[in-house]
MIZAVO-418061 format. One record per residue: x, y, z of N, C-alpha, C in turn; residue in three letters. Coordinates in steps of 0.02 Angstrom, whole numbers, padded with zeros to 5 digits, always signed. Example, Ala and Ser with C-alpha at 12.3 -4.5 7.8 and 13.67 -1.06 7.14 Angstrom:
// MIZAVO-418061
+00660-00284+00390+00615-00225+00390+00660-00165+00390ALA
+00642-00112+00354+00684-00053+00357+00645+00002+00394SER
END
This chain:
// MIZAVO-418061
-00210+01171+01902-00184+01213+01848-00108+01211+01843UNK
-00066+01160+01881-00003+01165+01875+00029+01149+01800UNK
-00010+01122+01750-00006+01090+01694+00011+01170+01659UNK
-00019+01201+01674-00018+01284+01624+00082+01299+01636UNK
+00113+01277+01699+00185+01303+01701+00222+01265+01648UNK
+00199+01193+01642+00241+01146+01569+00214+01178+01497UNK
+00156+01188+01488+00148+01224+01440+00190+01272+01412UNK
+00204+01335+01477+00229+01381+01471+00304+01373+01447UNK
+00328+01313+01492+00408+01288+01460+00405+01252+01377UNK
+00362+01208+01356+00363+01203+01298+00362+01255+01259UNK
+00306+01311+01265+00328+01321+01213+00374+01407+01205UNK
+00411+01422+01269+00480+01442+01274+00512+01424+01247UNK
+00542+01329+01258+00580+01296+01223+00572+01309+01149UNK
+00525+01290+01118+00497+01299+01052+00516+01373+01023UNK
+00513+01407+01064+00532+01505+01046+00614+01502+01058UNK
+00643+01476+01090+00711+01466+01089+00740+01422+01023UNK
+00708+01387+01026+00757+01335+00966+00721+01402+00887UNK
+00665+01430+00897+00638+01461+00833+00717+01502+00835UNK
+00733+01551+00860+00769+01599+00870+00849+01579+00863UNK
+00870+01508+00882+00922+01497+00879+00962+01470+00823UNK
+01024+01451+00823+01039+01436+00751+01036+01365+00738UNK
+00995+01322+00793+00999+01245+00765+00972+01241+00692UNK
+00931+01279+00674+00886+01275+00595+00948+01264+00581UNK
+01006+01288+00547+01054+01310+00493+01114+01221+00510UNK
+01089+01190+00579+01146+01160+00608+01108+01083+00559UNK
+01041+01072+00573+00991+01024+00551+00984+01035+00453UNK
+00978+01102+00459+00981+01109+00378+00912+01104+00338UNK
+00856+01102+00381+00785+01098+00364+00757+01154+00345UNK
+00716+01169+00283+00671+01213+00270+00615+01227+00331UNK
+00581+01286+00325+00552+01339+00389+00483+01274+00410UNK
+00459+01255+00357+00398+01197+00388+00413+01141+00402UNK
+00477+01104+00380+00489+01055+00423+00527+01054+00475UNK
+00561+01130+00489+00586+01159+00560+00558+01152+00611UNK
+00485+01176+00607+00434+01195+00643+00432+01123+00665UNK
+00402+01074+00618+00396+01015+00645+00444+00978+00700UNK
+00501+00995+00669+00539+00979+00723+00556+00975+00784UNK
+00560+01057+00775+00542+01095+00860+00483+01044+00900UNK
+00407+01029+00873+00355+01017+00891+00378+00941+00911UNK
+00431+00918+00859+00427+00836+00872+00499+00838+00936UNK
+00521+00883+00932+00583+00877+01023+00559+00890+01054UNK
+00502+00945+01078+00469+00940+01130+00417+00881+01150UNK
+00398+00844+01100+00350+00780+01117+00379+00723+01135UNK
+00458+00725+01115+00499+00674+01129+00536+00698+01207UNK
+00545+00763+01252+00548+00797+01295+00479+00756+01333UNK
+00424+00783+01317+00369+00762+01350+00382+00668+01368UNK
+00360+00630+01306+00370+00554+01326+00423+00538+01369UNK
+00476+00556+01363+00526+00544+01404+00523+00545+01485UNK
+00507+00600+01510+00494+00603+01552+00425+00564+01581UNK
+00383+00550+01548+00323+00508+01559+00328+00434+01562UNK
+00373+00426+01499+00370+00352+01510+00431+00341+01542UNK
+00484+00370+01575+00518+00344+01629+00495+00358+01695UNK
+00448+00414+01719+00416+00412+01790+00358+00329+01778UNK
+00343+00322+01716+00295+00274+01728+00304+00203+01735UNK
+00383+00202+01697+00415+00128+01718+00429+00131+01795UNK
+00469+00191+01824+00485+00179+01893+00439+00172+01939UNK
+00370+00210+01918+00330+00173+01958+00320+00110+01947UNK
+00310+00066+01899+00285+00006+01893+00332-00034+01917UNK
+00396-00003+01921+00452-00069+01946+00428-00034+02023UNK
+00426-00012+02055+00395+00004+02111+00458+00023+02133UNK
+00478+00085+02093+00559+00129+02108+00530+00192+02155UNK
+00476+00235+02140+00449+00277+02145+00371+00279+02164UNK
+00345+00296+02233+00266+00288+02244+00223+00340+02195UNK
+00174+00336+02196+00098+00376+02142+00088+00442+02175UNK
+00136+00453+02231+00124+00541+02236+00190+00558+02183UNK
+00242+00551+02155+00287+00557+02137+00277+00551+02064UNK
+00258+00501+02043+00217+00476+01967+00146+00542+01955UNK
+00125+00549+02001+00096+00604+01960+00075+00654+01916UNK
+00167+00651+01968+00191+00741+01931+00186+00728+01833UNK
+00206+00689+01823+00192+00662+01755+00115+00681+01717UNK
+00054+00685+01742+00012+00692+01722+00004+00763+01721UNK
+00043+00804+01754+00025+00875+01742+00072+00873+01692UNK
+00123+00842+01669+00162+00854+01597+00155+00833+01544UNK
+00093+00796+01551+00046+00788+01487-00004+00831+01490UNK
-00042+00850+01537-00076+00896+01534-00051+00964+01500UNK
+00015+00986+01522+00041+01039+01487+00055+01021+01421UNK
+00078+00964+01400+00124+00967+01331+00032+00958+01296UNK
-00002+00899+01313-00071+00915+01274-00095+00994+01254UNK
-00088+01014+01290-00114+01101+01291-00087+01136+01255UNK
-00012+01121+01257+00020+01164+01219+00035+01131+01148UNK
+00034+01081+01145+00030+01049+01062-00030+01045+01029UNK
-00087+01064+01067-00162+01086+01043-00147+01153+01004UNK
-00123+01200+01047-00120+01259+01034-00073+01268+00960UNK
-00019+01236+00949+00010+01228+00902-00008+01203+00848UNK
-00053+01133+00845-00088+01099+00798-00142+01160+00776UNK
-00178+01205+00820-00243+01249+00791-00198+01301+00754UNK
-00125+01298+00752-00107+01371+00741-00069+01327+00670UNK
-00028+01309+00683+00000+01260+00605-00032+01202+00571UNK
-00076+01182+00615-00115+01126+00538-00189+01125+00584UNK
-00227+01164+00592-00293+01139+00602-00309+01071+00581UNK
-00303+01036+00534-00353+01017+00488-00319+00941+00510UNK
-00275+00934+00577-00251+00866+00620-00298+00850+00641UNK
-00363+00836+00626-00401+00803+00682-00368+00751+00724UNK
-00356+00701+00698-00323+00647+00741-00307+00655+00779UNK
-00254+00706+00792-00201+00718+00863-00259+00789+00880UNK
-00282+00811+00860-00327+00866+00895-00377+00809+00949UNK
-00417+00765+00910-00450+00723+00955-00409+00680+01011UNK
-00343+00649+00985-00296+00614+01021-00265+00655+01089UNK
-00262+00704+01091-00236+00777+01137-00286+00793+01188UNK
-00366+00797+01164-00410+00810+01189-00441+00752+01238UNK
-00448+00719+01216-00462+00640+01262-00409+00633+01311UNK
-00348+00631+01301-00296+00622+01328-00309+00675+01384UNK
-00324+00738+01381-00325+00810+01436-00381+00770+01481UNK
-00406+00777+01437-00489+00766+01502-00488+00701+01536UNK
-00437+00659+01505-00426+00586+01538-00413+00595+01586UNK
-00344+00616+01598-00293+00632+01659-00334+00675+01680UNK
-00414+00694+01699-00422+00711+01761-00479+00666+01779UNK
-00501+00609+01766-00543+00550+01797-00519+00521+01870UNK
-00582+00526+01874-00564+00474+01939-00547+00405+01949UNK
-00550+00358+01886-00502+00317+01882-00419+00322+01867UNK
-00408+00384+01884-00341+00391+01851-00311+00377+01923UNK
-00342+00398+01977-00323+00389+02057-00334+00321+02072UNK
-00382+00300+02053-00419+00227+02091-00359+00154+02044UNK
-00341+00186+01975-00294+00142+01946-00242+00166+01928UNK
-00172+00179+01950-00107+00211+01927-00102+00174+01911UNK
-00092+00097+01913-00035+00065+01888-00064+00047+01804UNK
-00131+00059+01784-00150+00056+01726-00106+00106+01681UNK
-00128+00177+01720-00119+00237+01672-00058+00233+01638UNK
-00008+00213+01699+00081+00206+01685+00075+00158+01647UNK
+00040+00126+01646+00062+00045+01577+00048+00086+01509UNK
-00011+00135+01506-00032+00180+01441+00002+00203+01422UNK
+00036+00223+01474+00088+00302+01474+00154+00270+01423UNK
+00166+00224+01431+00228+00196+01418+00238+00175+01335UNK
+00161+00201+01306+00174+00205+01234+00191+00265+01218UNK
+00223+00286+01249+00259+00352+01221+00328+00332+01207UNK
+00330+00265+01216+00413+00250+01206+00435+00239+01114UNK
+00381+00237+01102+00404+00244+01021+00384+00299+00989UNK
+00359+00343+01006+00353+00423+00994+00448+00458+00957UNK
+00496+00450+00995+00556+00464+00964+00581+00411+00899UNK
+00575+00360+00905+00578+00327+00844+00532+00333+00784UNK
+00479+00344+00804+00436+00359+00743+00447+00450+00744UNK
+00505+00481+00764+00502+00570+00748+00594+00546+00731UNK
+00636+00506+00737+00679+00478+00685+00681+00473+00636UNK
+00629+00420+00610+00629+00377+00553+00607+00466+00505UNK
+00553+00510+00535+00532+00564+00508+00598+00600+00478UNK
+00661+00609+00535+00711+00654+00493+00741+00623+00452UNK
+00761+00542+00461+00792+00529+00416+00754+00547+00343UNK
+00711+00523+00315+00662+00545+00290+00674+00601+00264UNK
+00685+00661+00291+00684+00714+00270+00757+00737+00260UNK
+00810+00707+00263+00900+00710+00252+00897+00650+00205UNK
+00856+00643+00170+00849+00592+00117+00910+00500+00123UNK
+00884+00480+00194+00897+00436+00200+00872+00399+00220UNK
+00815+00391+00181+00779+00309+00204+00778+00254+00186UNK
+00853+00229+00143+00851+00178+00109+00940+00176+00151UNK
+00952+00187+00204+01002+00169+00228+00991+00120+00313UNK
+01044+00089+00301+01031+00042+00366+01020+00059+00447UNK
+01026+00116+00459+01002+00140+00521+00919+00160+00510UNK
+00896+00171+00456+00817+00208+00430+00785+00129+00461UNK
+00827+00061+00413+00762+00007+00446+00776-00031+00487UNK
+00837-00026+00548+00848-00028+00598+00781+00019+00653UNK
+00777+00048+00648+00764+00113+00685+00686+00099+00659UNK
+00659+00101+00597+00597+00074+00571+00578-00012+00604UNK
+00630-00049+00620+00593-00102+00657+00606-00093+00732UNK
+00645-00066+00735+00610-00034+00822+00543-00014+00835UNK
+00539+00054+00806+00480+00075+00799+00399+00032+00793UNK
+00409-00018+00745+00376-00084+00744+00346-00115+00788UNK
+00420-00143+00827+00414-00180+00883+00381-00138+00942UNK
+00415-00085+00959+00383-00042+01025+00305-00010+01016UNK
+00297-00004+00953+00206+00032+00935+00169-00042+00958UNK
+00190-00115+00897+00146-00152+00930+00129-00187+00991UNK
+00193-00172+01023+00210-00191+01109+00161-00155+01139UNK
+00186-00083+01175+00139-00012+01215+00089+00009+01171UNK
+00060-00006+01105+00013+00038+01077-00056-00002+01053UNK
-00024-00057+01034-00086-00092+01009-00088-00180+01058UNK
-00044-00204+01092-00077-00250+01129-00086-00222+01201UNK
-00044-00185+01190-00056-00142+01267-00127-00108+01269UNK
-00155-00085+01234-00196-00031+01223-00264-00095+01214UNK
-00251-00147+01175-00311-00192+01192-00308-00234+01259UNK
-00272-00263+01301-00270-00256+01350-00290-00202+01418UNK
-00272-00162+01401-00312-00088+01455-00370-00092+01422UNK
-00404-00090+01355-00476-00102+01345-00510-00127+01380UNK
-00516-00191+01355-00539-00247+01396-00538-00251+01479UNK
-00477-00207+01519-00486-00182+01586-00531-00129+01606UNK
-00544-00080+01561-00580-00029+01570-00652-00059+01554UNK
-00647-00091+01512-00735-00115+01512-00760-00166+01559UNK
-00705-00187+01579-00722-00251+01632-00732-00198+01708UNK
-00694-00149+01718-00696-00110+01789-00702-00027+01779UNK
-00721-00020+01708-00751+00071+01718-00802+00074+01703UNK
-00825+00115+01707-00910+00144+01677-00886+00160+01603UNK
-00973+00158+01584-00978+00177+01509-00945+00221+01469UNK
-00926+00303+01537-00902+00342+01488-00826+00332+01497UNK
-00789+00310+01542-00728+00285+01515-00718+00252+01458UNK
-00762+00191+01473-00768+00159+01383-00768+00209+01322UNK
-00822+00257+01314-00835+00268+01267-00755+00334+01263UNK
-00725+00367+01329-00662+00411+01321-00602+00372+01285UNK
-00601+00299+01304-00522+00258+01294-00543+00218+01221UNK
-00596+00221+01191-00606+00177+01119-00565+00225+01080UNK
-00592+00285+01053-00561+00311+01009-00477+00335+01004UNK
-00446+00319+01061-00360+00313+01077-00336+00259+01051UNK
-00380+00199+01073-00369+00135+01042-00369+00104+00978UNK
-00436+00147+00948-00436+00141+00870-00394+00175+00825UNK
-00362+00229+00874-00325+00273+00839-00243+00245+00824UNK
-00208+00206+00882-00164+00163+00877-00171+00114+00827UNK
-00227+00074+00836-00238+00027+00779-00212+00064+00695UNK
-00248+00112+00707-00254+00130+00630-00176+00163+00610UNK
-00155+00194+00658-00071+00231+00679-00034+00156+00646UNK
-00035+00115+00681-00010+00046+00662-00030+00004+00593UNK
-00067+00006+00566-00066-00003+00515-00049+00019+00455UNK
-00056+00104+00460-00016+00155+00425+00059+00139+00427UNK
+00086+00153+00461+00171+00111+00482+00183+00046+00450UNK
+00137+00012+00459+00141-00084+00430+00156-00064+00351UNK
+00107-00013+00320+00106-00009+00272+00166+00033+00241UNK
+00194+00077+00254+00262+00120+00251+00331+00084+00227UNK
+00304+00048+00286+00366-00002+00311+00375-00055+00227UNK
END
């Protein structure tokens, strides 16, 4: 249950920035505030995930240490559930994407394979570029040269960690998990796919 203390800091954080005067500093109306808030704490969350998960893989840091990471998805899942049921129910995607993700991180392949999970983990590295490209977007600059700078980053790092990465761990999980891993890690995978093609198309 250590996952319930990150929770609790998200969404503090989230009650702090509500209360403070960054709104007036950013200049955003009250619903795409909100979003905001929701998209620094997810960029808070990745951060910390996908750098415990590189240091493990460069073998900076051992898998009692990398852990701690999975209780901070566990919390930020929980607490961006709770937010998605309260400001947009009607997300399935990331309601299903959140939910798979919780109950993942507590398998017993999550012990028997770290160095998988951390390769997963590490598509969180385009999570801040694709919550970028969003403000520019919304400061009505998406036809300026940092928007498709920053839009082919985004590009590059989704189809890097999200979609060959993500068919790669497939194909591992079906070759060395049971069925219901299979049937937990398809719909993450299809969901990238389709994440990625949405973007292809934007773009």
């Amino acid at each position: 249950m250590n996952f319930i203390y990150y929770s609790i800091f998200f969404y503090f954080f989230n009650f702090y920035l509500k209360k403070s005067s960054f709104q007036s500093i950013v200049n955003l109306r009250e619903n795409s505030y909100l979003k905001l808030i929701n998209y620094i704490n997810s960029c808070i969350h990745a951060k910390i995930v996908y750098v415990l998960s590189f240091l493990l893989l460069m073998n900076f840091i051992d898998v009692s240490v990398w852990s701690n990471c999975l209780d901070v998805t566990r919390g930020y899942c929980f607490y961006d559930t709770l937010m998605i049921l309260y400001q947009n129910p009607l997300d399935y995607q990331m309601l299903i994407h959140h939910l798979i993700l919780f109950i993942g991180t507590y398998n017993y392949y999550v012990i028997l394979y770290p160095y998988q999970i951390a390769l997963a983990l590490l598509s969180e590295t385009s999570n801040q570029f694709l919550y970028i490209g969003w403000f520019l977007i919304k400061k009505n600059l998406k036809n300026t040269m940092i928007f498709k700078i920053n839009g082919i980053i985004l590009l590059i790092l989704f189809f890097l960690f999200r979609v060959i990465n993500f068919t790669y761990l497939s194909f591992f999980i079906f070759t060395n998990c049971s069925f219901y891993e299979n049937i937990l890690f398809l719909p993450i995978t299809l969901l990238n796919y389709y994440w990625f093609f949405l973007l292809v198309k934007k773009f």
